[in-house]
Every structure is written in C-alpha cells, then in structure tokens.
N, C-alpha and C positions, 0 to 999 in steps of 0.2 A: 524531480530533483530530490536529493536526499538534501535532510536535516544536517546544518554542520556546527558541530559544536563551538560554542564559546569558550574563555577564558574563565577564571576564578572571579576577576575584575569586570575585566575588559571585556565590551560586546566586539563582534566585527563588525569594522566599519563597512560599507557600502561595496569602496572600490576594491579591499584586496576583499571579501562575499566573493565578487565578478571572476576572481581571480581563482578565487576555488573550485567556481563551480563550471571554468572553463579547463581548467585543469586538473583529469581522474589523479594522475600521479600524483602531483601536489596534495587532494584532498584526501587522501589515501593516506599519505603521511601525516597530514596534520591531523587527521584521525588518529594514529596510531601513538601521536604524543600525549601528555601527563596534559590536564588542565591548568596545573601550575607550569605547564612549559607553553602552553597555548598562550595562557597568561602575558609570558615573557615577551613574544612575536610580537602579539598585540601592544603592549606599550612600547614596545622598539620602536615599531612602525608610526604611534600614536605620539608620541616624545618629541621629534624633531618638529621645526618650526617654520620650514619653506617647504612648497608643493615638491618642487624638484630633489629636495631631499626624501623628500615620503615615497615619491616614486622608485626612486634609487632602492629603498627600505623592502617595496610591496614586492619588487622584482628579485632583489638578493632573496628576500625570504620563500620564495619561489624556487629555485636554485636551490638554495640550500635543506629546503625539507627534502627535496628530490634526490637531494644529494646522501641525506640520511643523518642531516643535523637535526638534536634534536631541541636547541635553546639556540639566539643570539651570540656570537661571539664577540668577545671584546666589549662586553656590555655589561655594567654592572649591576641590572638589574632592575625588576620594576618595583617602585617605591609606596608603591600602592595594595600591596598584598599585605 
C-alpha cells in the first residue's frame, strides 16, 4: 500500500484511511490536491458531531474528489490552519 498524505492540521482518521485505500480513484485524487485542500476535507469530515453525519461527510468526500473537487463546498472552512 502506498503512503497517503495528510493535511497541513489534520491526520486521517481511521475510517475515511479505509476509504482511500479501498478506493485508487479517490486516492488518486486526494493525491493530486494542495495539503491546504487535504486539510480542508479533513476537518469537514472531522467538525460535525453525529456518526451518521460523518458518514454522510466520508462518502460525499469520496464522490466528490472523483468528481474532481478540489475543497468542501459550502464550507467555510477549517479554523485550525
């Protein structure tokens, strides 16, 4: 298994790791973002406060790198950078 990069912040959590490294496409892209954009995903995903929301979060963000987003939308940010 390849190394997948981290955040500026933020490590990866456990469950979207699983999600990378079951998915080339996804980790392919979340390669190809800024670590200030990696950053971003990660506290998206990390911010909200119910399991079923984080899921919701681990799977859009899945979706959406594949899709060839390359930040959160409609997010204002991570407050930790």
């Amino acid at each position: 298994m390849n190394k997948i990069s981290n955040g500026v912040v933020h490590k990866i959590p456990a469950d979207f790791r699983q999600i990378l490294t079951s998915d080339k496409a996804a980790r392919e892209a979340w390669e190809d973002i800024t670590p200030l954009a990696r950053n971003e995903w990660l506290c998206w995903i990390e911010s909200v406060k119910r399991e079923e929301t984080r899921a919701h979060h681990i799977k859009r963000a899945r979706a959406e790198l594949k899709e060839g987003k390359r930040r959160p939308c409609c997010w204002s940010g991570c407050p930790h950078r």
